[in-house]
Wavefront OBJ file of the C-alpha trace (Angstrom):
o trace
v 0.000 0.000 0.000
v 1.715 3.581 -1.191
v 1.142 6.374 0.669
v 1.192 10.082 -0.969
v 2.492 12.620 0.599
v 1.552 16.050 -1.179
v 4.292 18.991 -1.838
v 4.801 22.043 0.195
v 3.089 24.814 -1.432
v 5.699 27.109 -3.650
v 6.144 30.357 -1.610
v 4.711 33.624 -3.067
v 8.191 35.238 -2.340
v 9.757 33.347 -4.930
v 6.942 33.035 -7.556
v 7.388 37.057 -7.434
v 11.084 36.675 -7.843
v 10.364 34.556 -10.829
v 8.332 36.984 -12.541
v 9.966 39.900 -12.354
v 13.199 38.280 -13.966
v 11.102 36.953 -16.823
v 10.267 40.323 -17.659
v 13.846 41.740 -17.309
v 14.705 38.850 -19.860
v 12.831 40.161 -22.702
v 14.644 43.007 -23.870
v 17.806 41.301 -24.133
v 15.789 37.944 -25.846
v 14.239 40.897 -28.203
v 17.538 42.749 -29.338
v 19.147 38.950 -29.666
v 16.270 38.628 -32.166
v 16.869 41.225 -33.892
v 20.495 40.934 -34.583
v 20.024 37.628 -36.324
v 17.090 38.540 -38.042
v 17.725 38.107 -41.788
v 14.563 39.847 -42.887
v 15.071 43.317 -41.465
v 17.251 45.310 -43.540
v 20.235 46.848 -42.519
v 20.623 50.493 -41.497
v 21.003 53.315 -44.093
v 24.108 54.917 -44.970
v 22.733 58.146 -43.357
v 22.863 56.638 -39.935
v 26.471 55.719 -40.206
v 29.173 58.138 -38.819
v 31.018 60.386 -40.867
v 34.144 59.550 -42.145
v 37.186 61.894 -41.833
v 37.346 64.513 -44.363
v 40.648 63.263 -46.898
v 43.786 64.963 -46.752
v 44.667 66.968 -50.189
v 46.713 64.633 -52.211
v 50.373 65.710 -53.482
v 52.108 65.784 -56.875
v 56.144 65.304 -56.625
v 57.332 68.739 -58.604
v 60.778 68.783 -60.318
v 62.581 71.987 -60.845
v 65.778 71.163 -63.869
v 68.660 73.472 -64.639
v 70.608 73.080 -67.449
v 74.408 75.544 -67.668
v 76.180 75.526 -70.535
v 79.808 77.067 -68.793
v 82.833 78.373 -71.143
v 86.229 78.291 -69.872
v 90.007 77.648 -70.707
v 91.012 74.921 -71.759
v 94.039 74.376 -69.137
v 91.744 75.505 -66.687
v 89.155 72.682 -67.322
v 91.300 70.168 -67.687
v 92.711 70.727 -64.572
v 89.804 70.253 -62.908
v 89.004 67.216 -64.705
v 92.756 65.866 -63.932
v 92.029 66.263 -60.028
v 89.940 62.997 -60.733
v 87.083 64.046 -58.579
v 83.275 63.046 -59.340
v 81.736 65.185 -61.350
v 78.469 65.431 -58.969
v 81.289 66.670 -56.021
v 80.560 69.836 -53.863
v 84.639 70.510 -54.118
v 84.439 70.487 -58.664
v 81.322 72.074 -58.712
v 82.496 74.873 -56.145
v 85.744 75.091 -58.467
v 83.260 75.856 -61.330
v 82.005 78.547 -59.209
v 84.806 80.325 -58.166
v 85.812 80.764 -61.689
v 82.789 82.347 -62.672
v 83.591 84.846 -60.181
v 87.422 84.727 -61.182
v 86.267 86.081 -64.612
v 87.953 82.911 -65.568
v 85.127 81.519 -67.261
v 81.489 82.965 -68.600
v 77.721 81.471 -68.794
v 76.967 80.811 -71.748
v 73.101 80.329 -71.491
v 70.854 78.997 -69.042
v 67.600 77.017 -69.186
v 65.025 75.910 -66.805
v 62.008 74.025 -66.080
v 59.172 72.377 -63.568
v 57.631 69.477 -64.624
v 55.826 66.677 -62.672
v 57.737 63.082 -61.904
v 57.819 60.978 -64.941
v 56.463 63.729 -67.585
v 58.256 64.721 -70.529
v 59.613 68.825 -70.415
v 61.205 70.614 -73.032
v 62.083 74.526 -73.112
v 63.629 76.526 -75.805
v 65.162 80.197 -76.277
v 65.416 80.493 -79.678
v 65.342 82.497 -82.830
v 64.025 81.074 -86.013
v 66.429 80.534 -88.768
v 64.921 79.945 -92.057
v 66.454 79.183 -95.348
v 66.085 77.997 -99.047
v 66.965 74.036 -99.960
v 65.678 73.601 -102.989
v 65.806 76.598 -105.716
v 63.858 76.410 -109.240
v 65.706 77.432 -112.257
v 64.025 80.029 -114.389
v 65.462 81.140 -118.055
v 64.368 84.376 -119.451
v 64.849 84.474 -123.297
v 65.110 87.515 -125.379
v 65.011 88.536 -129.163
v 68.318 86.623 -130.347
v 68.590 89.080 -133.325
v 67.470 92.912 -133.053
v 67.459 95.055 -136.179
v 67.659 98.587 -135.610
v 68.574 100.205 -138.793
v 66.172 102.292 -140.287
v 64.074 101.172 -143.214
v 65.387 104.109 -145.760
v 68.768 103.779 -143.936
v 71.834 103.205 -146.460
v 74.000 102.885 -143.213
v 74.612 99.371 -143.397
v 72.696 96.759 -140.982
v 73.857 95.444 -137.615
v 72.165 93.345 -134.881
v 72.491 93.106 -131.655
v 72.184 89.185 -129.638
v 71.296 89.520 -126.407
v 71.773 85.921 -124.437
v 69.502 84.157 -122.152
v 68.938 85.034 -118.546
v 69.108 82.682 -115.840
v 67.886 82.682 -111.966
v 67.055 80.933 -109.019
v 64.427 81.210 -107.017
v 63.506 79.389 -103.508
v 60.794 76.613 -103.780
v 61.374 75.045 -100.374
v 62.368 76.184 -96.852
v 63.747 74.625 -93.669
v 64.131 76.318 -90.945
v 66.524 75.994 -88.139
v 66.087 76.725 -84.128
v 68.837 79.039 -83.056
v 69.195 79.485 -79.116
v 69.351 76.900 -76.776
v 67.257 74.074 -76.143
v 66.479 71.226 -73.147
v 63.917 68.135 -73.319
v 64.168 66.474 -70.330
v 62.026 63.691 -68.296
v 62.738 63.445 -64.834
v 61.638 60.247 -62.147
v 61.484 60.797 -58.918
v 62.190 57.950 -56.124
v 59.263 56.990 -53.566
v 61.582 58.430 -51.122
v 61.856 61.560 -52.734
v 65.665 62.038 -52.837
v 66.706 60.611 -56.010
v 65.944 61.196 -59.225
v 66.798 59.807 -62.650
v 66.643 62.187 -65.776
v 66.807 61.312 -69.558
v 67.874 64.552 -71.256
v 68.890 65.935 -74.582
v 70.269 69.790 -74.017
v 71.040 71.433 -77.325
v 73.142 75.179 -77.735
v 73.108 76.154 -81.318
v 74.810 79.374 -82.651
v 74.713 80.695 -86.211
v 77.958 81.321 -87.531
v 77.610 82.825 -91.064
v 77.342 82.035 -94.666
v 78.894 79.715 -97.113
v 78.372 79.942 -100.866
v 77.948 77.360 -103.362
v 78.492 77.458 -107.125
v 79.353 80.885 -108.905
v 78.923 82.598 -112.183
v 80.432 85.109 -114.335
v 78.451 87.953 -114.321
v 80.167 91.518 -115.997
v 83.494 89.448 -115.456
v 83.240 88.775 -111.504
v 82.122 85.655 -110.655
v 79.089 85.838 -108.185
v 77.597 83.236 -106.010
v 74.509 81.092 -107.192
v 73.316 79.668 -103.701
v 74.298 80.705 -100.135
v 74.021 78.056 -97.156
v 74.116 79.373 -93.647
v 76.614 77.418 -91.192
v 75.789 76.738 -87.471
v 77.656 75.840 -84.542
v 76.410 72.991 -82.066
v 77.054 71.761 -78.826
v 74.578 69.044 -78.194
v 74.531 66.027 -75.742
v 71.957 62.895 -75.113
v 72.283 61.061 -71.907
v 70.923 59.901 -68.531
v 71.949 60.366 -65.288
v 70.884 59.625 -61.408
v 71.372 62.297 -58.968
v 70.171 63.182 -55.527
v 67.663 66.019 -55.271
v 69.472 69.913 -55.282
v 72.934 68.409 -56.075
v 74.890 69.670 -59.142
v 76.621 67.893 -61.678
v 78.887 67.880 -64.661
v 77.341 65.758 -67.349
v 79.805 66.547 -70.546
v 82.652 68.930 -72.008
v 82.609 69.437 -75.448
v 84.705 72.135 -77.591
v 83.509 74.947 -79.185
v 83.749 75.613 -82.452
v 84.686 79.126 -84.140
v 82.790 80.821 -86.997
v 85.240 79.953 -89.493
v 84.319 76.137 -88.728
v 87.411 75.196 -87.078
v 87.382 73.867 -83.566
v 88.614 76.362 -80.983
v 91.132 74.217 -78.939
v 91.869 77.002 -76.436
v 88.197 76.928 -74.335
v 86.057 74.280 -73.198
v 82.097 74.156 -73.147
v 81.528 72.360 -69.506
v 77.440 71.530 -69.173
v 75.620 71.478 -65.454
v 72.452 69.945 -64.106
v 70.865 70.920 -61.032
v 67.513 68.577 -60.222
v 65.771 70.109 -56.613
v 62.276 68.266 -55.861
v 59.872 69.907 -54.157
v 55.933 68.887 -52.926
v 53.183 70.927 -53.681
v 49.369 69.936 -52.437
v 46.332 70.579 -55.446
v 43.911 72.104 -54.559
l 1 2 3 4 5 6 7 8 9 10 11 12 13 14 15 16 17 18 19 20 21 22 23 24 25 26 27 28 29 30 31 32 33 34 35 36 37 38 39 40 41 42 43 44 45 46 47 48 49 50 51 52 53 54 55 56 57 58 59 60 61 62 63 64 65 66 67 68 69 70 71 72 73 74 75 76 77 78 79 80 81 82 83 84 85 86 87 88 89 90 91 92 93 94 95 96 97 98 99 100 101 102 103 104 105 106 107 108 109 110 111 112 113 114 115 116 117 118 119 120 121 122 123 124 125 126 127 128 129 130 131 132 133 134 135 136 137 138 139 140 141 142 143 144 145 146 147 148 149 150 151 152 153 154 155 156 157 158 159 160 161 162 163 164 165 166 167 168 169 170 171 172 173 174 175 176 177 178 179 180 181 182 183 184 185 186 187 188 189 190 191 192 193 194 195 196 197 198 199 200 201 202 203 204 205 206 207 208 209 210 211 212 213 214 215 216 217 218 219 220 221 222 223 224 225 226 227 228 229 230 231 232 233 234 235 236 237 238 239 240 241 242 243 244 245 246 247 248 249 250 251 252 253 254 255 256 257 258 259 260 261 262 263 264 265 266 267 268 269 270 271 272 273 274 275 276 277 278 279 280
């Protein structure tokens, strides 16, 4: 025979306690729900904070000098004899003090900004232009001209008169005169070296030279006239750091009778400073 034995009644204390943490509960059970709910869309953009405002972005600037530098020859050469680098503060300080010296002269100076890895060229020049190509043109005249009168009894004569010939232009070229620098600069990522391809060009006009003569009242005249110029010109690429100098070439001049001058030297300088400047 079993016997029951009923439970103690659960106290009213507790049931309370119960309650009131099942309704504490729900909040957190709600925003649980709605983090994983797929169905309810995601916030709009205009809720979202701000992001910083950008910083204004930079373009590496490159600021090229080109020197073309006549001295003496013993002069240069003894500064190229010292065997020092050319980019050295102690050869290119030399250079200086013989400008000041009197020693030795600028010949012309060019300059230009450009960005890092864009092409730059600058001239200074004066336009040259002259004939290649001439046309030949032959005037003919009356080969036989009577001029006695027709009741005349003085006998007849004639007089010949020969064919004239010129030449005129029919096609031009025309020549830069000055100096001239194309140059295209790269700048490291670390913004102290930079590598240049360069062609610098100093062109001079030195005169005339004739070609072909004829014999005109008996002195024998010129049919065509040429001009003559003088270049110092040199293609290369170097590295350098940024706001050094450096010789990159000698070369001698030539005179305006064509002949080399072997008493001067033309020395050439490049001077490469980067710089950083924000767009706007």
């Amino acid at each position: 025979m079993r016997y029951y034995t009923p439970r103690p009644p659960f106290p009213a204390c507790l049931r309370t306690l119960t309650f009131m943490g099942a309704l504490l509960a729900l909040p957190a059970l709600s925003q649980a729900q709605e983090a994983v709910d797929p169905y309810k869309k995601a916030p709009s953009a205009a809720t979202k904070p701000e992001a910083p405002p950008a910083q204004a972005p930079t373009q590496n600037q490159l600021f090229t000098t080109i020197e073309w530098i006549e001295m003496e020859t013993k002069d240069a050469l003894a500064l190229i004899r010292k065997g020092l680098p050319p980019n050295s503060a102690e050869l290119i300080a030399a250079i200086r003090k013989s400008e000041q010296d009197g020693t030795a002269k600028v010949l012309d100076t060019v300059s230009c900004t450009t960005r890092s890895g864009q092409r730059c060229a600058v001239e200074s020049v004066r336009e040259h232009i002259y004939p290649t190509e001439y046309k030949e043109n032959t005037e003919k005249g009356p080969s036989t001209l009577d001029i006695s009168g027709v009741q005349s009894k003085d006998p007849r004569f004639s007089l010949v008169q020969e064919p004239a010939t010129t030449l005129n232009p029919k096609a031009f070229e025309m020549r830069p005169v000055g100096a001239r620098m194309e140059i295209e600069p790269v700048l490291s990522e670390d913004g102290q070296v930079v590598d240049v391809n360069m062609a610098p060009e100093l062109v001079r006009y030195a005169g005339k030279m004739e070609y072909g003569s004829a014999n005109i009242n008996n002195q024998l005249v010129p049919l065509t006239e040429q001009p003559v110029f003088i270049t110092n010109k040199i293609t290369t690429a170097v590295t350098l750091h940024s706001g050094q100098t450096a010789l990159i070439g000698m070369s001698s001049p030539i005179k305006d009778n064509g002949t080399t001058d072997e008493t001067k030297k033309v020395l050439l300088l490049i001077q490469v400073v980067a710089f950083s400047q924000a767009t706007p």
